[in-house]
mmCIF file as gemmi writes it, N, C-alpha and C atoms, coordinates in Angstrom:
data_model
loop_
_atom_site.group_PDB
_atom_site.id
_atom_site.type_symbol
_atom_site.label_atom_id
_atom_site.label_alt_id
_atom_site.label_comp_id
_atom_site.label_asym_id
_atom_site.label_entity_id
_atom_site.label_seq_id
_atom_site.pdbx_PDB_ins_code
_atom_site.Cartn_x
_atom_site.Cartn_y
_atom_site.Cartn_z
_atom_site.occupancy
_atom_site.B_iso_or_equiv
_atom_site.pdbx_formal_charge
_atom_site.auth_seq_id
_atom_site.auth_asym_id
_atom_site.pdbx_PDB_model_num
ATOM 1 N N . UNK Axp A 1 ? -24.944 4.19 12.489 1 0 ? 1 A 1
ATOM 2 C CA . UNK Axp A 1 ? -24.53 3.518 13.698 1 0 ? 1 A 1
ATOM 3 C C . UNK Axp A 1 ? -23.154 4.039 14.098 1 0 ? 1 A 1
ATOM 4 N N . UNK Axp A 2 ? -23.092 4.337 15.442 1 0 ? 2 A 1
ATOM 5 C CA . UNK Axp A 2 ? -21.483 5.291 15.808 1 0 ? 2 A 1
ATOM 6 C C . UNK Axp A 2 ? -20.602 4.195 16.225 1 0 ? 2 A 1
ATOM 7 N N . UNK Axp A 3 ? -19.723 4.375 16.214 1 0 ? 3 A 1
ATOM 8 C CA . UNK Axp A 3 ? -18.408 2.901 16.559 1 0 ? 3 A 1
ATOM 9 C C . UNK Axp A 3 ? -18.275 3.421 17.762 1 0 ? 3 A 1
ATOM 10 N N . UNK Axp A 4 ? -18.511 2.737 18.647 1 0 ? 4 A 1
ATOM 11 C CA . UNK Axp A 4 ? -17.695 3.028 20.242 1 0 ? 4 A 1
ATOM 12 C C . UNK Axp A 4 ? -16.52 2.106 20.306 1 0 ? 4 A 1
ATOM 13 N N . UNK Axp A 5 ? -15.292 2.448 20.255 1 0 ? 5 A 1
ATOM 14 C CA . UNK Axp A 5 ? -14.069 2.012 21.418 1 0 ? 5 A 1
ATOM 15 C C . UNK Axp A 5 ? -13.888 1.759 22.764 1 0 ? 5 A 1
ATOM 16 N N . UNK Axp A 6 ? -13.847 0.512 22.879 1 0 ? 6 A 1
ATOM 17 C CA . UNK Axp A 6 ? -13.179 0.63 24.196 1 0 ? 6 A 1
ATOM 18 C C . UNK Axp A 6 ? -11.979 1.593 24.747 1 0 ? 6 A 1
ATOM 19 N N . UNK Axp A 7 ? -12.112 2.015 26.049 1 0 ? 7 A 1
ATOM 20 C CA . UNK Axp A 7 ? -10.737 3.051 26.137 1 0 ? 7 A 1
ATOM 21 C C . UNK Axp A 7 ? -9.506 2.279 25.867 1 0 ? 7 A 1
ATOM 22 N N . UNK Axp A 8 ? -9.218 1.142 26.144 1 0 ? 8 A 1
ATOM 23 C CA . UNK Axp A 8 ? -8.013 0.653 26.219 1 0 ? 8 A 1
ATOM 24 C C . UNK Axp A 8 ? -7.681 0.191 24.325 1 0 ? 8 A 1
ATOM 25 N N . UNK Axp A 9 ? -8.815 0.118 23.63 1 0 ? 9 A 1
ATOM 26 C CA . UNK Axp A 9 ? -8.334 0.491 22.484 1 0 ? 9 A 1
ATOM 27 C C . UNK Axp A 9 ? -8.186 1.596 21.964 1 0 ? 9 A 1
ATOM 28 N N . UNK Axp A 10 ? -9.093 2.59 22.46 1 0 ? 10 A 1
ATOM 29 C CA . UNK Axp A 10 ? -8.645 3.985 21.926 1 0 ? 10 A 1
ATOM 30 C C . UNK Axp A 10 ? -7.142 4.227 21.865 1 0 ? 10 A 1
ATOM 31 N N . UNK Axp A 11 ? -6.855 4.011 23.332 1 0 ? 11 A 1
ATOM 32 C CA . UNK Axp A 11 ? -5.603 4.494 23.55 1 0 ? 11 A 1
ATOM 33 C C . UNK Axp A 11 ? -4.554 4.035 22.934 1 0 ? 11 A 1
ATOM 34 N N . UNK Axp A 12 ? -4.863 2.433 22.107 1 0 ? 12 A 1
ATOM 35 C CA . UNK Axp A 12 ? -3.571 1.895 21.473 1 0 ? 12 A 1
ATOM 36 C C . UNK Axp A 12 ? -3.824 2.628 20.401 1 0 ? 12 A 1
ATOM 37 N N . UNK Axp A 13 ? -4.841 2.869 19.692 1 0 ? 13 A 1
ATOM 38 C CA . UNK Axp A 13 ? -4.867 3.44 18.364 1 0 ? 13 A 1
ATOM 39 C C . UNK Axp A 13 ? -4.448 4.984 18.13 1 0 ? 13 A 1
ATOM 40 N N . UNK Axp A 14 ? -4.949 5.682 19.342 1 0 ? 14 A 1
ATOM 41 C CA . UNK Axp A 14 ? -3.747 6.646 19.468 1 0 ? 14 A 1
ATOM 42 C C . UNK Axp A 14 ? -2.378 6.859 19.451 1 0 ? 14 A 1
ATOM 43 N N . UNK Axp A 15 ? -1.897 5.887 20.097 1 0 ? 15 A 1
ATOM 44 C CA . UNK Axp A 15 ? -0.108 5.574 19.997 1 0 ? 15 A 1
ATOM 45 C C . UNK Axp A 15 ? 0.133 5.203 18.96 1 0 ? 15 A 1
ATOM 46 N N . UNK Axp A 16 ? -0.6 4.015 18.034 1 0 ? 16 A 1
ATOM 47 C CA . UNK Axp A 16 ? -0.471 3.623 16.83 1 0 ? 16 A 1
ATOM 48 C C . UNK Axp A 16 ? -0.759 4.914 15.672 1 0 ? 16 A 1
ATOM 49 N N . UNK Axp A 17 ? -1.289 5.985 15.901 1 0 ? 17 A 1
ATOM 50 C CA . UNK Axp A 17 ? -1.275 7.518 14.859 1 0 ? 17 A 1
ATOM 51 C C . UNK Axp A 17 ? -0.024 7.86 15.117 1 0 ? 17 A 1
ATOM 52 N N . UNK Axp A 18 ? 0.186 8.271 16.882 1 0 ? 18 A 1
ATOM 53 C CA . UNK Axp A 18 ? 1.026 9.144 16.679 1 0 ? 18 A 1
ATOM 54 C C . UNK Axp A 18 ? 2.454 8.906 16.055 1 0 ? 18 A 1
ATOM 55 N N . UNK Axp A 19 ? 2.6 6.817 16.216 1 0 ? 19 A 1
ATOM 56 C CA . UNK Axp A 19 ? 3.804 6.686 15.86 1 0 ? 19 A 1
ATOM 57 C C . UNK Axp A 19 ? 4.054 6.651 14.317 1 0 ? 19 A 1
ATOM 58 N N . UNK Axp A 20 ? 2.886 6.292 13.684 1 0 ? 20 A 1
ATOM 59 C CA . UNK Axp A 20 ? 2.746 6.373 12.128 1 0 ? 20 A 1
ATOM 60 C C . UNK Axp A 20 ? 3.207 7.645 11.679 1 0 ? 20 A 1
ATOM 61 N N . UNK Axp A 21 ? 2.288 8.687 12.032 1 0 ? 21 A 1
ATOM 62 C CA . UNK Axp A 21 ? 2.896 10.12 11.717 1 0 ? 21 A 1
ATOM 63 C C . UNK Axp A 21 ? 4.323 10.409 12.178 1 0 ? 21 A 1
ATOM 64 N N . UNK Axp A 22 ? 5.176 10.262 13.488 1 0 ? 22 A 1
ATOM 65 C CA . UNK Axp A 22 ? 6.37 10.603 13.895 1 0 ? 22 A 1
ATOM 66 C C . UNK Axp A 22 ? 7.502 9.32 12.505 1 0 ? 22 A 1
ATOM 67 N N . UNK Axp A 23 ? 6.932 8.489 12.461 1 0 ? 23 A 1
ATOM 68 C CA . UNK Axp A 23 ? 8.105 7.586 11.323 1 0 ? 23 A 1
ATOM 69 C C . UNK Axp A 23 ? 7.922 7.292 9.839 1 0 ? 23 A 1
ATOM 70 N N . UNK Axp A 24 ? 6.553 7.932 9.818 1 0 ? 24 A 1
ATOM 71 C CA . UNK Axp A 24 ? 6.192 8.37 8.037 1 0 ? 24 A 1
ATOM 72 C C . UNK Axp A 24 ? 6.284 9.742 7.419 1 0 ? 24 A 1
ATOM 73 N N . UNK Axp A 25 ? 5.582 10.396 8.55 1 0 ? 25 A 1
ATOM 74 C CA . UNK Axp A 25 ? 5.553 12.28 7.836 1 0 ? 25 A 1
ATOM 75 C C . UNK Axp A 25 ? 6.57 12.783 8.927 1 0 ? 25 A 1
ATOM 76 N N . UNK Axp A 26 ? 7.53 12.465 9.345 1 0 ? 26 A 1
ATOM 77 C CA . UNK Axp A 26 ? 8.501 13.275 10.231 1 0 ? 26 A 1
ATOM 78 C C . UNK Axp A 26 ? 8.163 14.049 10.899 1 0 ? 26 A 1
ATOM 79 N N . UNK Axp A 27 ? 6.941 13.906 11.789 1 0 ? 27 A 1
ATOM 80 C CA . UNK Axp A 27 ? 6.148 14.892 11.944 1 0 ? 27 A 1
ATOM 81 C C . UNK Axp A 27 ? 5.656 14.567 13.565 1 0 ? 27 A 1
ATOM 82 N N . UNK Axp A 28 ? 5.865 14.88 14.628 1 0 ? 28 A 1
ATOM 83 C CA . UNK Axp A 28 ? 4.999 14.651 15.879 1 0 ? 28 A 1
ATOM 84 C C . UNK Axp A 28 ? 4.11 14.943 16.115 1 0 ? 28 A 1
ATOM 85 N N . UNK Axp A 29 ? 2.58 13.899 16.605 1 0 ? 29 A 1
ATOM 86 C CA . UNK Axp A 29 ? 1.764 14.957 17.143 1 0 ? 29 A 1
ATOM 87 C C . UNK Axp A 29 ? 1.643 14.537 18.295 1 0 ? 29 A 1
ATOM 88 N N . UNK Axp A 30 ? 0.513 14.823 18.638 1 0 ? 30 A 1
ATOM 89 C CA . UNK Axp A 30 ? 0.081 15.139 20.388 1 0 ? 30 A 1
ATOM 90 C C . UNK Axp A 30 ? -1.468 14.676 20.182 1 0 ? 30 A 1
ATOM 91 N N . UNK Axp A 31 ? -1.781 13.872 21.783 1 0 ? 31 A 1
ATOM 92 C CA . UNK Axp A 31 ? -2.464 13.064 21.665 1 0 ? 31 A 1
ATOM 93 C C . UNK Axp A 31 ? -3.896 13.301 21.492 1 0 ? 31 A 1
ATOM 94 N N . UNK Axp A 32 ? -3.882 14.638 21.229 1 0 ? 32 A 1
ATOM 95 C CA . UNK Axp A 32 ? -5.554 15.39 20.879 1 0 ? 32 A 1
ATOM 96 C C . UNK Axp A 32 ? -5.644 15.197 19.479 1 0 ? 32 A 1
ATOM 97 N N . UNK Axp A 33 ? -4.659 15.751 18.86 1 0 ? 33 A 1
ATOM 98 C CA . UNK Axp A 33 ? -4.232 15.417 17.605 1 0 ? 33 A 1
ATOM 99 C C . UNK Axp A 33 ? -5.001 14.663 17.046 1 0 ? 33 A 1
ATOM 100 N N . UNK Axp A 34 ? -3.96 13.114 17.583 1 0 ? 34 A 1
ATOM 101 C CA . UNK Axp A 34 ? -4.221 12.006 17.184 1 0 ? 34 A 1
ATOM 102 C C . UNK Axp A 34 ? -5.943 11.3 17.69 1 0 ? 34 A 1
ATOM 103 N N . UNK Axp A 35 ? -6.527 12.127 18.591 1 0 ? 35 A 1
ATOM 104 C CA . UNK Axp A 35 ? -8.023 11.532 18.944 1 0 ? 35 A 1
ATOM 105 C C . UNK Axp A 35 ? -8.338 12.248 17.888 1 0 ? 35 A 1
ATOM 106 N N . UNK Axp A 36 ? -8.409 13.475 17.074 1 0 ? 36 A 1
ATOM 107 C CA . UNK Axp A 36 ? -9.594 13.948 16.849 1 0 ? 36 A 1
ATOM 108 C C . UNK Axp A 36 ? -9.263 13.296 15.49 1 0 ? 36 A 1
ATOM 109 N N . UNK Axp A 37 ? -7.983 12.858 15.054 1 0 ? 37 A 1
ATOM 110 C CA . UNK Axp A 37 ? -8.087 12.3 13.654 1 0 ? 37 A 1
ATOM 111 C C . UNK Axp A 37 ? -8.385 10.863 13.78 1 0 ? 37 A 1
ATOM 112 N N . UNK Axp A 38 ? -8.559 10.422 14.512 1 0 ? 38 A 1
ATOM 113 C CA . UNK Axp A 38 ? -8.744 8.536 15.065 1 0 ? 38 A 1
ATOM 114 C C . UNK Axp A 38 ? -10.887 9.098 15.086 1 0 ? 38 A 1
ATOM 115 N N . UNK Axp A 39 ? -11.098 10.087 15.36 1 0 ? 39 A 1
ATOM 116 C CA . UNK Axp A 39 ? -12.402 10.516 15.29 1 0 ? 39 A 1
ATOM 117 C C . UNK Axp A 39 ? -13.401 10.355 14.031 1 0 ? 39 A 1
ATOM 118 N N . UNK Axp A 40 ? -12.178 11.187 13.28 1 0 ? 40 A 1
ATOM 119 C CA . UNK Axp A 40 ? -12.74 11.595 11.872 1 0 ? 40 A 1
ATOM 120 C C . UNK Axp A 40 ? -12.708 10.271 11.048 1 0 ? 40 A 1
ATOM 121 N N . UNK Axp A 41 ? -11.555 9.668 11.141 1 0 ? 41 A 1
ATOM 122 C CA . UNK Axp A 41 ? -11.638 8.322 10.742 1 0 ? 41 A 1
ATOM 123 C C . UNK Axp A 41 ? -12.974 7.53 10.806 1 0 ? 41 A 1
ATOM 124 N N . UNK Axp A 42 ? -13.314 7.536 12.455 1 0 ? 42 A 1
ATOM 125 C CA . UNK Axp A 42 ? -14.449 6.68 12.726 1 0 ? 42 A 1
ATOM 126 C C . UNK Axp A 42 ? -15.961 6.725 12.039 1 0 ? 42 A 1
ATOM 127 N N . UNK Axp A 43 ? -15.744 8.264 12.382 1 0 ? 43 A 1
ATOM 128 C CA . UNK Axp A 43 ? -17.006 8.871 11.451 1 0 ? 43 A 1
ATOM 129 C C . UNK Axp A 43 ? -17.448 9.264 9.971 1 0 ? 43 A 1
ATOM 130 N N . UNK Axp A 44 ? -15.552 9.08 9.511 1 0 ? 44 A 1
ATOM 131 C CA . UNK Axp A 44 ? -16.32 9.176 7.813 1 0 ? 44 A 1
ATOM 132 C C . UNK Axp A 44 ? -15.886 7.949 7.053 1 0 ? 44 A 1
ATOM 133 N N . UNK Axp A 45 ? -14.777 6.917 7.463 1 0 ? 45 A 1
ATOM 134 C CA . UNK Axp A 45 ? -14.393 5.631 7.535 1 0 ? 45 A 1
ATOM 135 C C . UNK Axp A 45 ? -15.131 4.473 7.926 1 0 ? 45 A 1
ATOM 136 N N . UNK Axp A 46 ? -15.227 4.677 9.295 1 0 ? 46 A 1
ATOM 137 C CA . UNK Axp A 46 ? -15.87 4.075 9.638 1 0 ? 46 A 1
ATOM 138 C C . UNK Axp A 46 ? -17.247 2.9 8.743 1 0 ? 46 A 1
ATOM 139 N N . UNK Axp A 47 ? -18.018 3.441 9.138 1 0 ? 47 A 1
ATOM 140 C CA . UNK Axp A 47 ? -19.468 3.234 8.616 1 0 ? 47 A 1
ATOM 141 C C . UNK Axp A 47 ? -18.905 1.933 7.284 1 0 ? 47 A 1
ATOM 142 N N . UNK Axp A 48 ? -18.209 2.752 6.304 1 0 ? 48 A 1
ATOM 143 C CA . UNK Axp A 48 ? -18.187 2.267 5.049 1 0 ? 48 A 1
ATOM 144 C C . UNK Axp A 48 ? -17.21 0.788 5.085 1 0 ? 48 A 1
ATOM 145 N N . UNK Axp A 49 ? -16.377 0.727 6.095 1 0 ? 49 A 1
ATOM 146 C CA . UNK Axp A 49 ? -15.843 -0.448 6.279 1 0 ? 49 A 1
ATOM 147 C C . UNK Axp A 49 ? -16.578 -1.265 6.93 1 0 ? 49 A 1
ATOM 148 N N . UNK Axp A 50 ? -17.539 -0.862 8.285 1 0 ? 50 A 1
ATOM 149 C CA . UNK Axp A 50 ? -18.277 -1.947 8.573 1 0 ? 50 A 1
ATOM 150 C C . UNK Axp A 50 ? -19.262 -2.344 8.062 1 0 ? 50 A 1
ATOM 151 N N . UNK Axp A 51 ? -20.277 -1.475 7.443 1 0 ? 51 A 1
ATOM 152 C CA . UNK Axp A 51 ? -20.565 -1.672 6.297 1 0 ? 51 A 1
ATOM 153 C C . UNK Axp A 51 ? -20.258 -3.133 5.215 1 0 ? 51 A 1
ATOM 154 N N . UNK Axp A 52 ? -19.02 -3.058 5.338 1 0 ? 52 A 1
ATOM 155 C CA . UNK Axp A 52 ? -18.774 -4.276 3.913 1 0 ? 52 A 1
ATOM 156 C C . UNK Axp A 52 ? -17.988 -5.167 4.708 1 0 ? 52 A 1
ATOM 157 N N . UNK Axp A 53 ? -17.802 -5.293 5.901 1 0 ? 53 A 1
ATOM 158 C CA . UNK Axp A 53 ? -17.897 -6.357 6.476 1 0 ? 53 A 1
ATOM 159 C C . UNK Axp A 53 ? -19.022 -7.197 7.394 1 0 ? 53 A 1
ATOM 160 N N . UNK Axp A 54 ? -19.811 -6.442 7.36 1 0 ? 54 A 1
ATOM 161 C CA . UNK Axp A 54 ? -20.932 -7.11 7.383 1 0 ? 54 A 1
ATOM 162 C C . UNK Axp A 54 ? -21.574 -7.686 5.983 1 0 ? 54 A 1
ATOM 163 N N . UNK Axp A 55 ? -21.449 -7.34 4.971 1 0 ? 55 A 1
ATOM 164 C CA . UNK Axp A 55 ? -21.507 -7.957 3.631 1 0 ? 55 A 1
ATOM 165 C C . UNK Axp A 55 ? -20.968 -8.908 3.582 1 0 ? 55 A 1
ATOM 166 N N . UNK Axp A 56 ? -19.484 -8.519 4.243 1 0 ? 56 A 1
ATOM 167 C CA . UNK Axp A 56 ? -18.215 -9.915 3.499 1 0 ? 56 A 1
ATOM 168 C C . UNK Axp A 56 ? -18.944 -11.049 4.353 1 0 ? 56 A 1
ATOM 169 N N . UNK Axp A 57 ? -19.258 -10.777 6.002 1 0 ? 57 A 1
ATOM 170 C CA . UNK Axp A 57 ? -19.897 -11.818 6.662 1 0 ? 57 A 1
ATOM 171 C C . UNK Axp A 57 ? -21.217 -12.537 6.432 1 0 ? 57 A 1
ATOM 172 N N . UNK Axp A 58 ? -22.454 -12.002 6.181 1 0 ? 58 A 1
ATOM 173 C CA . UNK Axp A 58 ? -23.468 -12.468 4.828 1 0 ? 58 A 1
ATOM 174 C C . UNK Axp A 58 ? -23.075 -12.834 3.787 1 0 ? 58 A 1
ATOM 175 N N . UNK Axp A 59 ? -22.046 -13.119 2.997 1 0 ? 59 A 1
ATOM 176 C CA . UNK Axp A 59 ? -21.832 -13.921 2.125 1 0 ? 59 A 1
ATOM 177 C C . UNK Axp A 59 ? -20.939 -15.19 2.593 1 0 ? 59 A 1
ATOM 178 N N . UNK Axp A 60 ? -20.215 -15.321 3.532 1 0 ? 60 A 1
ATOM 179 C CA . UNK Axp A 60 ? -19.79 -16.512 4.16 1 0 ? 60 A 1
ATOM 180 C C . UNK Axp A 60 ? -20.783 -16.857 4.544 1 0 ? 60 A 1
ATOM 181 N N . UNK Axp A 61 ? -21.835 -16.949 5.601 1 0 ? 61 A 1
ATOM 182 C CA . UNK Axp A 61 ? -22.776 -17.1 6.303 1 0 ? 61 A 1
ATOM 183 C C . UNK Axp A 61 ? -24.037 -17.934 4.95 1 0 ? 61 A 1
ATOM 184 N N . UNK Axp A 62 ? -24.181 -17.175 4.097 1 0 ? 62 A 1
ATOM 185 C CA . UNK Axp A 62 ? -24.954 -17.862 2.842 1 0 ? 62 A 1
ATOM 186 C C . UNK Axp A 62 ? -24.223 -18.939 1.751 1 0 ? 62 A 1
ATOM 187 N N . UNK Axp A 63 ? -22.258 -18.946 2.142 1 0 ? 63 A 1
ATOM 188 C CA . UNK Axp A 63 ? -22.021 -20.26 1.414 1 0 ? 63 A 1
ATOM 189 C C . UNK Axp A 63 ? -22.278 -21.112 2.181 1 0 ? 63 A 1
ATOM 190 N N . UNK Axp A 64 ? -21.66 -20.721 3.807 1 0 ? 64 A 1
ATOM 191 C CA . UNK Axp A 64 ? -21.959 -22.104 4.547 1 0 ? 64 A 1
ATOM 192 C C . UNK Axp A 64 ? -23.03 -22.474 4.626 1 0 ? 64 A 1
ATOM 193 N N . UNK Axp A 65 ? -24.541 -21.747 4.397 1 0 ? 65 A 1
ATOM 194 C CA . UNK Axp A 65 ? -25.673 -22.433 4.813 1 0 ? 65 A 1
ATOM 195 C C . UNK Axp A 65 ? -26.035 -23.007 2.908 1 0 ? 65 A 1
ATOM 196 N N . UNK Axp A 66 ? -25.802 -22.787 2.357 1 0 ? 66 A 1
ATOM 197 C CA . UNK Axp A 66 ? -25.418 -23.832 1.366 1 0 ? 66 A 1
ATOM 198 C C . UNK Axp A 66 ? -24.569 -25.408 1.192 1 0 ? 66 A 1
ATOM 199 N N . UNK Axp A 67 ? -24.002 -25.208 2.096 1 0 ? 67 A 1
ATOM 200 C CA . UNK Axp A 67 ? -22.893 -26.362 2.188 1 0 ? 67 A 1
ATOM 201 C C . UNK Axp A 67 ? -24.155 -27.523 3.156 1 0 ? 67 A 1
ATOM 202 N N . UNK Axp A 68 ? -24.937 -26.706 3.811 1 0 ? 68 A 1
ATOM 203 C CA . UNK Axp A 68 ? -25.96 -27.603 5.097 1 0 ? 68 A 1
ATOM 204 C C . UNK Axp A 68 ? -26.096 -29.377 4.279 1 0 ? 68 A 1
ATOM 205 N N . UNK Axp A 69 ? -26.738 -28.979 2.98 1 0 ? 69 A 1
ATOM 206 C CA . UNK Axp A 69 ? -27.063 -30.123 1.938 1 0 ? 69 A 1
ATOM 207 C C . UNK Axp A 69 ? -26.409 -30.965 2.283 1 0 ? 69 A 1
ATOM 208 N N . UNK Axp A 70 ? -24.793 -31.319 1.585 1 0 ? 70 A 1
ATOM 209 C CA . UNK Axp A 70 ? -24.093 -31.929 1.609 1 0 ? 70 A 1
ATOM 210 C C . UNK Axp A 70 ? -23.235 -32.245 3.487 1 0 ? 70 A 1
ATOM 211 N N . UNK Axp A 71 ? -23.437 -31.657 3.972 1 0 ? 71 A 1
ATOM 212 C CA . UNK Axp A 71 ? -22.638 -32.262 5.039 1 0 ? 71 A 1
ATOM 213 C C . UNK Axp A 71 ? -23.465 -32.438 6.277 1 0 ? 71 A 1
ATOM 214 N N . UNK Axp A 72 ? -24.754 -31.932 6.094 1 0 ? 72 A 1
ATOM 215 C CA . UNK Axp A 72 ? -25.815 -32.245 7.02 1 0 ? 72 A 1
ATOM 216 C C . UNK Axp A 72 ? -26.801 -33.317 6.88 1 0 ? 72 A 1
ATOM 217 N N . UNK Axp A 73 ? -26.455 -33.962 5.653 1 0 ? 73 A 1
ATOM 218 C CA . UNK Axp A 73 ? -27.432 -34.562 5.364 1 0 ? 73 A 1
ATOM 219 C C . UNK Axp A 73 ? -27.157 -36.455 5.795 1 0 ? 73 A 1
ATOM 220 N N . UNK Axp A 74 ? -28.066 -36.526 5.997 1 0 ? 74 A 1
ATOM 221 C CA . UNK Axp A 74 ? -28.806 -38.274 6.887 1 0 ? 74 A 1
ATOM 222 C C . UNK Axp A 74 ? -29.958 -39.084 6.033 1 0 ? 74 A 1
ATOM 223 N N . UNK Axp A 75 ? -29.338 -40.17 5.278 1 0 ? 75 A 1
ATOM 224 C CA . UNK Axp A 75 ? -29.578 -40.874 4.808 1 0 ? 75 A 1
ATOM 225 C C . UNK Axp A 75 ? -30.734 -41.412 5.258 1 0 ? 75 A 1
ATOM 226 N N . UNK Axp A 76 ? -32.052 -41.372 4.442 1 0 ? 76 A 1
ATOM 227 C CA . UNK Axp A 76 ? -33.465 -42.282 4.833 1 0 ? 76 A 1
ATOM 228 C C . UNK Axp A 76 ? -33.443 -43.656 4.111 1 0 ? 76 A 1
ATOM 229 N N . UNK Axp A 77 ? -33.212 -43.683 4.24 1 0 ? 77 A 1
ATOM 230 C CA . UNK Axp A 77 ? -33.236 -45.535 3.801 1 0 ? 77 A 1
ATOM 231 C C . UNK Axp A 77 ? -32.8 -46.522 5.285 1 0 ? 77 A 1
ATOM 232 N N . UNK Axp A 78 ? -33.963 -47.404 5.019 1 0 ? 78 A 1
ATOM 233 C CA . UNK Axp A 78 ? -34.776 -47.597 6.644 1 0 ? 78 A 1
ATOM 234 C C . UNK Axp A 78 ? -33.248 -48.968 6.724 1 0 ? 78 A 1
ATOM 235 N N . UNK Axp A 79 ? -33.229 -49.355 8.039 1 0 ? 79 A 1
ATOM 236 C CA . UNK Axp A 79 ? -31.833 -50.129 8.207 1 0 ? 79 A 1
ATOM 237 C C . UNK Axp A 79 ? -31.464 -51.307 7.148 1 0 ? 79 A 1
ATOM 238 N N . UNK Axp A 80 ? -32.665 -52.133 6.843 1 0 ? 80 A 1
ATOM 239 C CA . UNK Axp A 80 ? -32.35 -53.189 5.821 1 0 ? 80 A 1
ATOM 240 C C . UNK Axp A 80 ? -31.764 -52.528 4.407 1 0 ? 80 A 1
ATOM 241 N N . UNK Axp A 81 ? -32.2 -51.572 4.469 1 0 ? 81 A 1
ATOM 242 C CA . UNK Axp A 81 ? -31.592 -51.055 2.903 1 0 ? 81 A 1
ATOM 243 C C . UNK Axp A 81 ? -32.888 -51.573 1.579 1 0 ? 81 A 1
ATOM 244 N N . UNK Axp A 82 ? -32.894 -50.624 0.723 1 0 ? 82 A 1
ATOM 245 C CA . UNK Axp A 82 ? -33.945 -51.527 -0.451 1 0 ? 82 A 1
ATOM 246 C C . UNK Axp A 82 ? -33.117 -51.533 -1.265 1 0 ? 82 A 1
């Protein structure tokens, strides 16, 4: 499955490379640069993080529908009570 960006996030995540690289590796790049490595990211990164957040979310999703028992539950015992 390919990750599409919105442009207006592309573009922050571009500024967000280039400024990482200009105040970590002393190093400037330019904003092709920074797409084609925001690219490579997507495509060999990618996958494997969403990937396990869709895991992390199936396992929330299976405590809460565990929890249904206890906090969904409605007492049958008819109004007089036995």
């Amino acid at each position: 499955m390919a990750i599409e960006l919105k442009k207006e996030v592309q573009d922050r995540l571009i500024g967000s490379i280039r400024k990482y690289f200009q105040e970590n590796m002393d190093e400037e790049i330019g904003d092709l640069k920074a797409l084609l490595l925001m690219e490579f990211f997507l495509k060999e990164l990618g996958p494997a993080v969403y990937n396990q957040a869709v895991s992390d979310a199936q396992g929330v999703m299976a405590e809460r529908v565990g929890e249904l028992d206890s906090v969904c539950y409605a007492s049958e015992e008819d109004f007089w009570g036995k």
